[in-house]
C-alpha positions as CSV (number, residue, x, y, z in Angstrom):
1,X,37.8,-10.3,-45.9
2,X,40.4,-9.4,-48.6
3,X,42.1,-5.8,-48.3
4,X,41.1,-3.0,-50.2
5,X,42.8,-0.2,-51.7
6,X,43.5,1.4,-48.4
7,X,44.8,-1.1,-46.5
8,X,47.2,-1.6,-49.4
9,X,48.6,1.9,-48.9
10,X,48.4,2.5,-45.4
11,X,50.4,-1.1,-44.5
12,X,52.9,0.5,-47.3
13,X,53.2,3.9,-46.6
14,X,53.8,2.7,-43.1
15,X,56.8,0.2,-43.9
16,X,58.4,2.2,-46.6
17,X,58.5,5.1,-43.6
18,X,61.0,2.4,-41.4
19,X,64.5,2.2,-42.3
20,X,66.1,-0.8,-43.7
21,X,69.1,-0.6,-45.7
22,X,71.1,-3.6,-46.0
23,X,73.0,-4.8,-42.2
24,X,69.7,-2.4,-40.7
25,X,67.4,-4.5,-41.3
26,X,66.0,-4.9,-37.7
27,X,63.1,-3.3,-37.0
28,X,61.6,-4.0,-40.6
29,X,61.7,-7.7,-39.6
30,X,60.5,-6.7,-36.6
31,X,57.2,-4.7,-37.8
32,X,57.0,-7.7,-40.3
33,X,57.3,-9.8,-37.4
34,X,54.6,-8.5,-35.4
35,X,52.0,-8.2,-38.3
36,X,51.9,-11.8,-38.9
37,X,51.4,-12.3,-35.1
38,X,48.8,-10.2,-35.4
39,X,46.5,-12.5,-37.8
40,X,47.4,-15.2,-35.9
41,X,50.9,-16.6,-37.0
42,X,54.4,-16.9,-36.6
43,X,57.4,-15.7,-38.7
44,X,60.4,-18.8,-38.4
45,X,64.0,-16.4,-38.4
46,X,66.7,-18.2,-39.3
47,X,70.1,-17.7,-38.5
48,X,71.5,-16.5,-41.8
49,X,72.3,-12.8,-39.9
50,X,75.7,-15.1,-38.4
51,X,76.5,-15.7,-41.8
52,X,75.7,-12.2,-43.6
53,X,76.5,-9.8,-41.1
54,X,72.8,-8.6,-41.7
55,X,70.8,-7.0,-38.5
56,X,68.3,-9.7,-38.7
57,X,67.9,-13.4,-40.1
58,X,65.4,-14.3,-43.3
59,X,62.0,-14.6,-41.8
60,X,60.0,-17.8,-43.1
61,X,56.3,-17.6,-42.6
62,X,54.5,-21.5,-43.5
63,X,50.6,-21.2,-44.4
64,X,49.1,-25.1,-44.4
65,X,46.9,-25.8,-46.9
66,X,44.1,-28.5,-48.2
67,X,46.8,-30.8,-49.4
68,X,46.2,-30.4,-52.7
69,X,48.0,-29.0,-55.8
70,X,51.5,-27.4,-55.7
71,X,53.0,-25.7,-52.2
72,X,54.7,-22.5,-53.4
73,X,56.4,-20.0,-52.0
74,X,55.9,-16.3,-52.3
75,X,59.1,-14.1,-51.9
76,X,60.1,-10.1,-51.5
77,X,63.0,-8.7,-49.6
78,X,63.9,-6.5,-46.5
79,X,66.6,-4.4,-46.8
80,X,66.9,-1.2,-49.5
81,X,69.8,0.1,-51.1
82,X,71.8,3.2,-48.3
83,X,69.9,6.0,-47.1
84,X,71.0,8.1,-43.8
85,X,67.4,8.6,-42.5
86,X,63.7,7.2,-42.4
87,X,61.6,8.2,-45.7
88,X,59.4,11.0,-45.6
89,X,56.2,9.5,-47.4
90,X,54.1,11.6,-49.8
91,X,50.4,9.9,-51.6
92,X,48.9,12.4,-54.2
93,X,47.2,11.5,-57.3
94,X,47.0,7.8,-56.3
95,X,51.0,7.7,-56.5
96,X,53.2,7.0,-53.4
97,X,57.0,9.0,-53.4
98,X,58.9,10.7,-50.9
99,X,60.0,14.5,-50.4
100,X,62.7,13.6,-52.6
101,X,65.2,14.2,-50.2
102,X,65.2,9.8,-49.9
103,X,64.8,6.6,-51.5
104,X,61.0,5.3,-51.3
105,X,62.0,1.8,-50.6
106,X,59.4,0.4,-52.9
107,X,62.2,-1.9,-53.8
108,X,61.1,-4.1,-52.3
109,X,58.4,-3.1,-49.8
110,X,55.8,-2.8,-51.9
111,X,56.0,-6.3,-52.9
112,X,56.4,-7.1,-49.0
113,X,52.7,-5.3,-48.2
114,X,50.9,-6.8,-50.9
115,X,52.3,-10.0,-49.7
116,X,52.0,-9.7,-45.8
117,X,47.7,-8.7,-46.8
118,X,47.6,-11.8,-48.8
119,X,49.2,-13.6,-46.1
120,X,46.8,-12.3,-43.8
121,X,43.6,-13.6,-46.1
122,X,45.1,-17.0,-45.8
123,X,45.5,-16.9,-42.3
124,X,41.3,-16.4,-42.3
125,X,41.0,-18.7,-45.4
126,X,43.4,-21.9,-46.0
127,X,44.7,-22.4,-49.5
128,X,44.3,-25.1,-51.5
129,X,48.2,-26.0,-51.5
130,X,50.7,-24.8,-49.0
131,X,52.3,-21.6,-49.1
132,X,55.4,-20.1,-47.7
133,X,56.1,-16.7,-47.6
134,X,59.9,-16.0,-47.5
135,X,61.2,-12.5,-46.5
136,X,65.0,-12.1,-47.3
137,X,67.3,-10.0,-45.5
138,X,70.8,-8.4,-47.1
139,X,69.3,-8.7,-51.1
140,X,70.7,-5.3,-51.8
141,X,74.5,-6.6,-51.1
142,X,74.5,-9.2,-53.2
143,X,71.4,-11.6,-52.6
144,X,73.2,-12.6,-49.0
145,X,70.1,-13.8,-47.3
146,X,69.0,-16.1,-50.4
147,X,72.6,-17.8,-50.3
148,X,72.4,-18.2,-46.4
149,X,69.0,-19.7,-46.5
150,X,68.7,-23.2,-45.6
151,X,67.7,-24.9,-48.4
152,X,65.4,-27.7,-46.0
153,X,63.6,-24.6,-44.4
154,X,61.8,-23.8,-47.4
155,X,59.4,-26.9,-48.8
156,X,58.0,-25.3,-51.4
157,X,57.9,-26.6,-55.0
158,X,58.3,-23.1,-56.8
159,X,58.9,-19.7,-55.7
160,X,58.2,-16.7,-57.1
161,X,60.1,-13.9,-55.7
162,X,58.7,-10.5,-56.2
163,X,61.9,-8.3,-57.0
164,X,61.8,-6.2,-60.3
165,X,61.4,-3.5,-62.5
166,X,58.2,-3.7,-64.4
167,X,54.8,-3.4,-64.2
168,X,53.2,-6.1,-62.7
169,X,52.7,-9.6,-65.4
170,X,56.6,-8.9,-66.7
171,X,57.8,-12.7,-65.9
172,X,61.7,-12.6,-65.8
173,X,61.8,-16.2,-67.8
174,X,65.5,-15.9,-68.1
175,X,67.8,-13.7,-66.0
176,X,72.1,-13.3,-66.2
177,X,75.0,-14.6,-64.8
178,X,77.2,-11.9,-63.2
179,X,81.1,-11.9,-62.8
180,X,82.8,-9.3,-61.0
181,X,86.3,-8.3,-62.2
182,X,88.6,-6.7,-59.8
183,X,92.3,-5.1,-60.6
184,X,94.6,-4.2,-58.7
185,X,97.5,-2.4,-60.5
186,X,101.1,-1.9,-58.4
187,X,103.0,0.7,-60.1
188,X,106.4,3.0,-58.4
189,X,105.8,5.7,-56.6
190,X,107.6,9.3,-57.6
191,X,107.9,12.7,-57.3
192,X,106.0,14.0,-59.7
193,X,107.7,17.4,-60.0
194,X,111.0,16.4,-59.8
195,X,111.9,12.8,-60.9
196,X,108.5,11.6,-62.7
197,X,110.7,9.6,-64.6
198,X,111.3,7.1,-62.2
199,X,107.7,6.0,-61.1
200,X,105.5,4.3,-62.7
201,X,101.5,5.3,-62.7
202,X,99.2,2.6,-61.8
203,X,96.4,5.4,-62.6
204,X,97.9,5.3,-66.6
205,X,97.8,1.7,-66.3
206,X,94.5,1.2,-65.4
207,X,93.4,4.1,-67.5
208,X,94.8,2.4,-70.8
209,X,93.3,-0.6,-69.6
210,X,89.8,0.7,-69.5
211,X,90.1,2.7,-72.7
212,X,90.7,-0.4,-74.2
213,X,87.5,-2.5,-72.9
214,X,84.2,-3.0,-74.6
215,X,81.5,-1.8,-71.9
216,X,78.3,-0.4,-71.9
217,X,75.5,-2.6,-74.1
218,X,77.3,-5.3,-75.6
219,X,74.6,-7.2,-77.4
220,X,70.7,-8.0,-76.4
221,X,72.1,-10.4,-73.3
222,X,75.4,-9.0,-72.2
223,X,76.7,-5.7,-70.7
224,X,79.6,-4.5,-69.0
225,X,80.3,-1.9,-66.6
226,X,83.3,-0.4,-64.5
227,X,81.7,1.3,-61.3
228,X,85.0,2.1,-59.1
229,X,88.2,3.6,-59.5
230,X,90.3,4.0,-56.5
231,X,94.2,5.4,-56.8
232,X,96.9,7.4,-55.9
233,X,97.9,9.1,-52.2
234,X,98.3,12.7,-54.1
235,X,98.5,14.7,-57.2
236,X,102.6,15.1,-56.9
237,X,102.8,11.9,-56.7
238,X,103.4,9.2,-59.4
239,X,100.7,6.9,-58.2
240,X,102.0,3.6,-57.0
241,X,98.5,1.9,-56.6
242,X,95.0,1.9,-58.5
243,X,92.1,-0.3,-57.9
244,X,89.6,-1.0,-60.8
245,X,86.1,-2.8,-59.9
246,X,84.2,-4.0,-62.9
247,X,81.3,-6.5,-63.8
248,X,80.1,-8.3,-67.0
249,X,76.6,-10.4,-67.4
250,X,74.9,-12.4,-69.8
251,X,72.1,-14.3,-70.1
252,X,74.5,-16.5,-72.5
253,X,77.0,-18.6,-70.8
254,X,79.7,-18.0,-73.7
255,X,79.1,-14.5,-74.6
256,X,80.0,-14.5,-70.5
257,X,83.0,-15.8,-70.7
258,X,84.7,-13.9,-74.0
259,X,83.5,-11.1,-72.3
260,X,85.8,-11.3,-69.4
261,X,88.2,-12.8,-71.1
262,X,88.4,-9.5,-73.2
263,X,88.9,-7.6,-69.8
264,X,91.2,-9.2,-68.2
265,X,93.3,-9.3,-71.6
266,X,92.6,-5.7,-71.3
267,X,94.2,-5.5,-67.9
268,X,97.1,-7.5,-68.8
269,X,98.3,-5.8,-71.4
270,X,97.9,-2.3,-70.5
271,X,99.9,-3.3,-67.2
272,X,102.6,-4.8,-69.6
273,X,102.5,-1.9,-72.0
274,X,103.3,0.3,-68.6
275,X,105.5,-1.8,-66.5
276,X,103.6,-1.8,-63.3
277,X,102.2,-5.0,-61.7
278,X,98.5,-6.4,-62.1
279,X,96.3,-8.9,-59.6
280,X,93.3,-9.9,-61.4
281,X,90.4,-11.3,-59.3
282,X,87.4,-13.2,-61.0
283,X,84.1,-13.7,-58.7
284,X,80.6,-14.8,-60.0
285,X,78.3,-13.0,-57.9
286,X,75.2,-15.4,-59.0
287,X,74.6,-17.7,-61.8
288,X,71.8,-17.0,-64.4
289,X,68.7,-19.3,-65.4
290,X,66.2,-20.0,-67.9
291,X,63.4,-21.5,-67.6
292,X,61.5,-23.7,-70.6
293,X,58.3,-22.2,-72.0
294,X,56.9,-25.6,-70.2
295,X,58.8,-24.9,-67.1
296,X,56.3,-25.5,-63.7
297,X,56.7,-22.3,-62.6
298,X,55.5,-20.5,-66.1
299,X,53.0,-22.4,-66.0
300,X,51.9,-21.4,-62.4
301,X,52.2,-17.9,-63.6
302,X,50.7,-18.2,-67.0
303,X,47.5,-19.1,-65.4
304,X,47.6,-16.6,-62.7
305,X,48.2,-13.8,-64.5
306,X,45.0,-15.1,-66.8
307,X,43.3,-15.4,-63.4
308,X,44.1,-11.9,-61.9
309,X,43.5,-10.5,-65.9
310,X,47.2,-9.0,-66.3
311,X,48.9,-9.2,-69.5
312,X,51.7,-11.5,-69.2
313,X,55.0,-9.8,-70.5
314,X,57.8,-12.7,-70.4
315,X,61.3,-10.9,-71.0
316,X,64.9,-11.8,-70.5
317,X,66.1,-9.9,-67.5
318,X,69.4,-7.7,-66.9
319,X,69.4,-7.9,-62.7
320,X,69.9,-10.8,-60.6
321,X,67.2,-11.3,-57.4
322,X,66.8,-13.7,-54.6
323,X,65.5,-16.3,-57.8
324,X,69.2,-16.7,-59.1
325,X,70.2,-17.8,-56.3
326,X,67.1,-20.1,-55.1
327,X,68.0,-21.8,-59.0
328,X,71.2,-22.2,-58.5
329,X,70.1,-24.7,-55.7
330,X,68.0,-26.5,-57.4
331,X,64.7,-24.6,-56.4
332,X,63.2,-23.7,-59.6
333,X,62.6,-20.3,-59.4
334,X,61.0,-17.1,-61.4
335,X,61.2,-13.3,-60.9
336,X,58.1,-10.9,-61.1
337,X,57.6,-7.6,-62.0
338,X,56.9,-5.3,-58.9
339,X,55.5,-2.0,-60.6
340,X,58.3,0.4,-59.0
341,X,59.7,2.9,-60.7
342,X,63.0,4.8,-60.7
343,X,64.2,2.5,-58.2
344,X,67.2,3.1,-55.8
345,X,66.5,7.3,-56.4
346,X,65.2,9.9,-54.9
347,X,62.6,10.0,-57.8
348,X,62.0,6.7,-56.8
349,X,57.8,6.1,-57.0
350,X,54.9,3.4,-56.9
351,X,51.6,3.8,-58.4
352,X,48.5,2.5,-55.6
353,X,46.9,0.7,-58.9
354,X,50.5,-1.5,-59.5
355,X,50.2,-2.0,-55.7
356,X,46.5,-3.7,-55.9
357,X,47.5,-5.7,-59.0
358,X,50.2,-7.2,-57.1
359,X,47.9,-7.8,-54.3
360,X,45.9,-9.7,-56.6
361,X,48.4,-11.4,-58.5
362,X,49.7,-13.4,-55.0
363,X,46.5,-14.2,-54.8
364,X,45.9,-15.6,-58.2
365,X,49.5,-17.7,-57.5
366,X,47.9,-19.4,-54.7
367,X,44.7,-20.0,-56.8
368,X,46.9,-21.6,-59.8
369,X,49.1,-24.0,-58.2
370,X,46.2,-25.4,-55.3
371,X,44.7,-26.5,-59.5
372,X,48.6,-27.3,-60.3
373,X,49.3,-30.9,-59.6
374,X,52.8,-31.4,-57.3
């Protein structure tokens, strides 16, 4: 019996009320955990939480099919971004929000309710082809379950990991590399009242640095940001030490690259300019991908999204999900649209009618690859 409406909102209203944020991830796995013992299955936990730090392992759930067509694997996350207390859940007017006090958490939960109800149909009715559903832990901190995941647990073919802004048919086709640039500037320390004259300010430093950098929207693939600033002991004091963390992605390998090359020439010459000492630290967080128009898993989308009659919207993303990653090692990959909106806010919101498209859209993914041949 597939769920209706009310299933949909009850099993989400009840898991965006738990508290998850990423390294607390326990007692969502957990409620996920007993749900899909309830129809009659078992959810695999790896042990990705040694690796991660996270409160619980990825959970792997493995629905055997008919043999036929192309096993898939359907993906959504655990954790949310911080909050210090369990949602309080509001539904009015067919839309699900909190008090406002919170986060919802539909980032990624409602994708994980839709998924655990289709899960549950397949429990009652095999699929065509295998399918896996794949709940990650620690996404929120930098995709951590997806890079502990062992890459033989999952069979699958494709997987489509349900993970982004959008209404549900936006296809993430192509998605960015990010690099994260950190600075650490070492200036001298003085008496700023007295004898300023003898330090030198790792805050001017890093200061002329940034007021030197292109950030913001750089071009259609490519932005760049500085999100944290960290210096100085006190405001008499010439500040011997500044910390500057920054990022730059592109969907265009290049454009990457001159990008932060321009900021850490930045860095470098403001700290020359100054006199103080610089460390520069270059880290890609998760490498970008693109799939070709006749890519498998477009093609596995295409159809569904004809199947569960949702226009399909295929845009270059600016995020990075659990797909990067999955890419990256050689598990071809593609992000969906969710239907959240004003995620990781207190104004944060999900419309019941997004949530019953996505229902139907897993189930229109299982449909198109059992017709997809392997």
């Amino acid at each position: 019996m597939r769920a209706g409406l009310d299933d949909l909102r009850d099993l989400f209203v009840r898991l965006a009320g738990i508290r998850s944020p990423s390294l607390e991830e326990r007692e969502m796995a957990d409620a996920v955990k007993d749900f899909v013992r309830g129809v009659g299955l078992e959810a695999f936990e790896d042990a990705s939480a040694e690796l991660t730090g996270c409160a619980c392992g990825n959970l792997i759930v493995r629905v055997l099919g008919r043999g036929e067509g192309t096993p898939i694997a359907l993906c959504a996350h655990l954790d949310t971004v911080p909050l210090d207390r369990p949602p309080t859940v509001i539904v009015e007017n067919g839309v699900v929000r909190t008090d406002g006090a919170t986060i919802l958490g539909a980032d990624d939960k409602a994708a994980v309710a839709a998924l655990l109800l289709v899960l549950r149909d397949l429990a009652q009715e095999p699929p065509a082809a295998d399918v896996e559903f794949v709940f990650t832990a620690g996404e929120e901190i930098g995709l951590q379950g997806a890079k502990a995941l062992d890459r033989a647990s999952v069979a699958a073919a494709v997987v489509f990991v349900f993970d982004s802004e959008g209404e549900p048919g936006t296809v993430i086709a192509a998605a960015p590399t990010l690099k994260a640039v950190a600075a650490q500037f070492r200036g001298v320390a003085a008496h700023a009242g007295i004898e300023p004259q003898r330090g030198r300010s790792a805050i001017v430093a890093a200061a002329r640095a940034l007021a030197t950098m292109d950030l913001g929207r750089i071009d259609d693939e490519t932005t760049a940001n500085v999100g944290l600033i960290e210096g100085g002991s006190a405001e008499n004091v010439v500040a011997e030490r500044c910390l500057v963390r920054a990022e730059a992605r592109s969907r265009d390998e290049q454009k990457l690259a001159a990008q932060v090359a321009g900021m850490v020439e930045a860095i470098t010459v403001a700290a020359a300019e100054t006199g103080v000492d610089v460390e520069i630290e270059v880290e890609e967080h998760f490498h970008g991908y693109a799939h070709a128009a006749d890519a498998l898993p477009l093609r596995i989308a295409a159809a569904a999204l004809a199947d569960a009659g949702l226009e399909a919207r295929p845009i270059g993303g600016g995020g990075g999900s659990d797909a990067n990653v999955f890419n990256a090692r050689g598990l071809p990959s593609l992000t969906l649209g969710v239907g959240f909106e004003r995620m990781h806010s207190p104004h944060e919101c999900m419309r019941l009618e997004r949530l019953e498209q996505l229902y139907r859209l897993g189930h229109a993914l299982v449909r198109a690859a059992g017709r997809t041949p392997a």
